[in-house]
C-alpha positions in Angstrom: 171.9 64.3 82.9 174.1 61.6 83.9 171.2 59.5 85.7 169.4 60.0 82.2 171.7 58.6 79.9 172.4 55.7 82.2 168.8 54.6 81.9 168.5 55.6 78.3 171.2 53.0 78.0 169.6 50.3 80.6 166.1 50.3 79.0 167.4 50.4 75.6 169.6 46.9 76.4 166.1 45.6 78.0 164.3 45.7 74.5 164.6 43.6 71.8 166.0 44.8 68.4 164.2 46.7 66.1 164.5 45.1 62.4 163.2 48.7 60.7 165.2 51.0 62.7 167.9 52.5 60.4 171.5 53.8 62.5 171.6 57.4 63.8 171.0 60.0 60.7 174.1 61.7 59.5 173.8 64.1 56.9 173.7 67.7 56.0 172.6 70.5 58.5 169.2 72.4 57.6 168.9 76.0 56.2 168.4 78.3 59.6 165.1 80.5 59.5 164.4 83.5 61.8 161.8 82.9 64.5 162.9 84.1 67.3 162.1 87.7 68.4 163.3 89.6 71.2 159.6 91.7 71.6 158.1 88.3 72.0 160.5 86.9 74.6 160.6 90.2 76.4 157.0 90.1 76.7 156.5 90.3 80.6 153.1 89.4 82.5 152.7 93.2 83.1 152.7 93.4 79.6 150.6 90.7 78.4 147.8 92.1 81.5 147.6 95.4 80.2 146.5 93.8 76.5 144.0 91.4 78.4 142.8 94.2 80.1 142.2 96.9 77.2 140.7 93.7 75.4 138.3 92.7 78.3 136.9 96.7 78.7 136.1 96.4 75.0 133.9 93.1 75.6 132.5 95.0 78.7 131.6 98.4 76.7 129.4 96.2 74.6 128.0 95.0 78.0 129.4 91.3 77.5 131.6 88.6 79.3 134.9 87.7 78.1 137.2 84.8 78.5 140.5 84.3 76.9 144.0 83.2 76.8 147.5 85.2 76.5 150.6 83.4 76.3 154.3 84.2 75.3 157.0 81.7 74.9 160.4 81.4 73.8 162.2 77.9 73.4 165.7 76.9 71.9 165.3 72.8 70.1 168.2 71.0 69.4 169.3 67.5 68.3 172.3 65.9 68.7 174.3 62.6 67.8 177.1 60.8 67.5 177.1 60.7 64.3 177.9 64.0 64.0 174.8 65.7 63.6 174.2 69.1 65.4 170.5 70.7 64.7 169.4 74.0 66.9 166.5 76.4 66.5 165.4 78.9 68.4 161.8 80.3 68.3 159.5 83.0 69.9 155.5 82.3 70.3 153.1 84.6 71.0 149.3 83.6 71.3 145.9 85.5 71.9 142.3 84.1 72.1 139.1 85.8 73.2 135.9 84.8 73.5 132.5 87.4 74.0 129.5 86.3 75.3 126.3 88.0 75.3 123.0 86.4 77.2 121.8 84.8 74.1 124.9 84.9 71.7 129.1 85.0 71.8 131.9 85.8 69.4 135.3 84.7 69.0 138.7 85.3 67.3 142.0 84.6 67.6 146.0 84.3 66.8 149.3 83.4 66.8 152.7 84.3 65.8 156.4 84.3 66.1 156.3 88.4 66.6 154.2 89.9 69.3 153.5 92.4 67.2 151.5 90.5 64.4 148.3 90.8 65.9 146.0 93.2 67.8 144.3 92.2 70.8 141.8 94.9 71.0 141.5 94.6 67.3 140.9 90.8 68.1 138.4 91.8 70.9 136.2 94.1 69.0 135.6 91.0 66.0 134.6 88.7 68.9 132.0 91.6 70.2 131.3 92.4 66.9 129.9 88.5 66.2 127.9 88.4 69.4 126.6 91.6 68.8 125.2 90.6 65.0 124.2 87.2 65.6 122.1 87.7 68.9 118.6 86.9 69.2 119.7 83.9 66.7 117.1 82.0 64.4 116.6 78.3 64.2 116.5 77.0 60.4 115.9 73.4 58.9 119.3 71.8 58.4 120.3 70.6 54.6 122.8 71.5 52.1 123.9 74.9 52.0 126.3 77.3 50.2 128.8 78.1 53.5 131.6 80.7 53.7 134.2 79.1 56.1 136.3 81.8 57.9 140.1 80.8 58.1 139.3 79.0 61.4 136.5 77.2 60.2 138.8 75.8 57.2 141.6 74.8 59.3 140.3 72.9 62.0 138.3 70.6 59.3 140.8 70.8 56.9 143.8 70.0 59.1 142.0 66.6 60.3 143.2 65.1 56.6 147.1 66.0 56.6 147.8 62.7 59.3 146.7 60.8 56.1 150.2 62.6 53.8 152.1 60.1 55.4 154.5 57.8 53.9 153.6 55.3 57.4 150.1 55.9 57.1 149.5 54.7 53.6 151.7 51.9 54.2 149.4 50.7 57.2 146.1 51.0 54.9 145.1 53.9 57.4 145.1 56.7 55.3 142.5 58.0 52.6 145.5 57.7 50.5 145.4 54.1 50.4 144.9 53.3 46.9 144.1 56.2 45.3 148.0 57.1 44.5 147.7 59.4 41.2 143.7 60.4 41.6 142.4 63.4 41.4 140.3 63.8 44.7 139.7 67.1 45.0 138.8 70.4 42.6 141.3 71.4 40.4 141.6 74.8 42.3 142.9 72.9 45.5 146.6 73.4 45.7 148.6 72.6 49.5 152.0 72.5 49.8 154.1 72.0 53.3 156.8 74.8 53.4 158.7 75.5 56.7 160.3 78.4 54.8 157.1 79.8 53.9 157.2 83.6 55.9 153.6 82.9 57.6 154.9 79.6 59.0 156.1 78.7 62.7 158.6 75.9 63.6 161.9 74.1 63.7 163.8 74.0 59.6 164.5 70.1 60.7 162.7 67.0 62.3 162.8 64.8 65.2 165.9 63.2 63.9 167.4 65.8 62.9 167.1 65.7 59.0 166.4 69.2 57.4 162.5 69.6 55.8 161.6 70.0 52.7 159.1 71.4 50.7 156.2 69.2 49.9 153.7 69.6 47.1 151.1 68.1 49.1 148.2 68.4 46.6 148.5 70.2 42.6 145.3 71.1 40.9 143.1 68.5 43.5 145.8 65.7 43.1 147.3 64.5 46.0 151.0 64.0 45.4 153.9 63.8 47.7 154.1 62.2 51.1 155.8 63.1 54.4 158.2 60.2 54.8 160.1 59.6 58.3 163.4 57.3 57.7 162.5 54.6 58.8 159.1 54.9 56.1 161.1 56.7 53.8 163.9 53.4 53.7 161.0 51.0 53.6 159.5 52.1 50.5 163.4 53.2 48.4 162.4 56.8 49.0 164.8 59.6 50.1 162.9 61.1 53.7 161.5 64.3 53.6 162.5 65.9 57.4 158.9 64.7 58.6 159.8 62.2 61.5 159.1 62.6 65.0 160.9 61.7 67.7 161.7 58.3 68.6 160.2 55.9 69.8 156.7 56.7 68.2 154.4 54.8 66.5 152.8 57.4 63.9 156.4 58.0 61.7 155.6 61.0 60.2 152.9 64.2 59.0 153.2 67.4 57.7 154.0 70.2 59.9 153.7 73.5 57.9 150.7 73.2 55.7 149.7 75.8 53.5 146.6 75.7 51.4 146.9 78.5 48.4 144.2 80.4 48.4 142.9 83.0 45.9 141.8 87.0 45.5 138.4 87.5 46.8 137.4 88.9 50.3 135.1 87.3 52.6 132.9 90.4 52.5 132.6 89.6 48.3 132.3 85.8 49.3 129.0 86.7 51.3 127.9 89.4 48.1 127.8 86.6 45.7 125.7 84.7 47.8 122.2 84.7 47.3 121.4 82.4 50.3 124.0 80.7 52.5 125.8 80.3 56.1 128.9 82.2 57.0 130.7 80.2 60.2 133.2 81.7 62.5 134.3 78.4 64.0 134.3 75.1 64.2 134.6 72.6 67.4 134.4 68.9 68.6 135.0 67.6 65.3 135.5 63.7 65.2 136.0 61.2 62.3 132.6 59.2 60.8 134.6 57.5 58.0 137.7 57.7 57.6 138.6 56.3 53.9 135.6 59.1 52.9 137.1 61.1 54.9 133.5 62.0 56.7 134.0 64.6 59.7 131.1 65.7 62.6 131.4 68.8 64.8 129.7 71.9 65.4 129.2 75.4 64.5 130.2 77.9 67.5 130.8 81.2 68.3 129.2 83.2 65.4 126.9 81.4 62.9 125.2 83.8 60.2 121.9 83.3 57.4 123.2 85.0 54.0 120.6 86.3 51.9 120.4 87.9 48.9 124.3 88.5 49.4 123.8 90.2 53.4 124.4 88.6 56.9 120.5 88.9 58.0 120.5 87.5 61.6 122.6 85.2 63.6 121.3 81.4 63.3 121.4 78.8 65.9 124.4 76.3 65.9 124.4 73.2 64.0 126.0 69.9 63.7 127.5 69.0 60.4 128.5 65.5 58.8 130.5 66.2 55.8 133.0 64.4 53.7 135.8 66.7 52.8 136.7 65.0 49.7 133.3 66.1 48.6 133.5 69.4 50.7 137.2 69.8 48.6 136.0 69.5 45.3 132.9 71.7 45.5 135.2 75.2 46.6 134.1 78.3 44.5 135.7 80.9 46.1 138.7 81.3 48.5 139.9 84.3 50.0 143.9 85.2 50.0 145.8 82.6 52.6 146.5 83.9 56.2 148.1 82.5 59.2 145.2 80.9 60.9 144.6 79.4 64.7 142.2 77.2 65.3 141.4 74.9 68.4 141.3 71.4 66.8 144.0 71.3 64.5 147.8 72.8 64.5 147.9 76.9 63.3 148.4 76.7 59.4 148.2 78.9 56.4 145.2 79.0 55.1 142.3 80.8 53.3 138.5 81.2 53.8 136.5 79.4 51.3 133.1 79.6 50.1 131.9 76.3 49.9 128.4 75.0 48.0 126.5 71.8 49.5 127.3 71.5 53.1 125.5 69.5 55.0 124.4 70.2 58.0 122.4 67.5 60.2 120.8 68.6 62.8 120.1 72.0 65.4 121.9 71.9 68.5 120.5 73.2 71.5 122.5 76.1 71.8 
């Protein structure tokens, strides 16, 4: 530790001052929340094989292949200062993931959470064989504009690529969608996020990199984007007080939300797919990269369970597609939304979020799988 602080000290006399750096925070001390749990942390690798294993004999009953992840963690943060400030949290993670593949099809779920005991990997297992048993010997269909029903995952991993943008640095550098359109209402008036690190669904340390406690965000009120995450360096900048956004330093993004939750509303997916008289429903999405990012225009691809809706009924599995879609546009055309869960995804951070039925999506093209 020694050797550490002697060239924290050595490298920081080799750079030259930094004009917008403010002095070490000192302030008040965050409200603790509970995260850590001892059936988590006492998870051993005997016990997480005997999951994987009742999980895998599922897959194989249905006669297909499974790959998956499950990890435990525990860690302890804490942030300290001269300045007197003294910031710990302490925090259990468990993760399952399972994929089910079938010669011409595959399924997958998955989750996360402080308690071991939130989730069911068997239960897990039997939706992934579930989706590659219905959506096998899969159907190619002209891409256009459809009527979608986005499970959780589908709706975080494309809506989570927009929260970078809620930054206090981000509009200031005329990189965010943001920039501009301060007091607009962008989305539909049934679009409400907040970040909440207090929320009970929610994962993660009560303060930020520096050390300053978080507070509640109301990210977006009836489709209006409203507050910012501000670092406080951002946050002294602009005359604002910072939120408990920051990350570490040195960094070069400032700030983002970190427990996003999108409020959701009563309906099931099951009554989602009812009210549709032709549609998509999608598991998953993956390799989802930016087209235009003051539109806020997102490509990627359907995976792992892709379904036709007619008439309000799954009918057959359909073959993937790509998508280019706008989620401005996709955010102000939501009908329906399921009540919010705690969702995992694999191309955005786990948030709280809800499935949403969704009219006008545009998918592109057929991919080859």
């Amino acid at each position: 530790m020694r050797i550490a602080v002697e060239e924290a000290i050595h490298t920081a006399r080799c750079v030259d001052p930094d004009p917008d750096l403010p002095p070490l925070f000192e302030g008040a001390q965050s409200d603790p929340v509970e995260r850590y749990f001892e059936a988590t942390a006492a998870c051993t690798p005997e016990d997480r094989a005997r999951a994987v294993r009742d999980a895998i004999h599922e897959v194989e009953l249905a006669g297909q292949n499974a790959a998956g992840i499950f990890s435990t963690e525990s860690s302890v943060e804490a942030i300290l200062n001269s300045r007197g400030v003294f910031a710990s949290h302490a925090e259990t993670m468990a993760r399952f993931s399972i994929t089910a593949m079938a010669e011409d099809s595959s399924g997958w779920a998955k989750a996360s959470a402080p308690h071991r005991g939130a989730f069911d990997p068997v239960a897990l297992a039997r939706r992934a064989v579930r989706k590659a048993v219905e959506s096998r010997a899969p159907r190619e269909i002209e891409p256009g504009r459809y009527t979608v029903v986005l499970e959780p995952p589908a709706v975080l991993d494309l809506v989570g690529q927009m929260f970078g943008d809620f930054s206090g640095t981000a509009v200031h550098d005329m990189r965010s969608f943001l920039t501009g359109r301060t007091g607009e209402r962008l989305f539909g008036e049934n679009i409400h996020i907040t970040d909440d690190v207090f929320h009970p669904l929610q994962a993660g340390a009560p303060f930020d990199g520096e050390g300053v406690p978080r507070t509640r965000l109301n990210l977006v009120m009836a489709g209006a984007p409203g507050e910012l995450a501000w670092c406080r360096s951002a946050a002294a900048r602009a005359g604002v007080a910072p939120t408990g956004h920051g990350f570490p330093l040195p960094n070069e993004i400032g700030e983002a939300p970190a427990n996003v939750v999108v409020q959701g509303g009563t309906s099931s997916i099951d009554q989602m797919i009812a009210s549709t008289a032709r549609g998509i429903l999608v598991t998953r999405l993956w390799y989802i990269r930016e087209v235009d990012p003051y539109e806020k225009i997102m490509t990627g691809m359907t995976r792992d369970g892709t379904f036709l809706i007619e008439d309000g009924k799954l009918v057959c599995g359909l073959r993937n597609f790509r998508f280019n879609q706008s989620l401005i546009e996709m955010l102000n055309n939501v009908e329906d939304m399921s009540p919010e869960e705690r969702s995992s995804g694999e191309e955005a951070p786990d948030m709280v979020v809800p499935a949403m039925k969704v009219r006008d999506f545009q998918f592109t093209e057929v991919t080859r799988f």
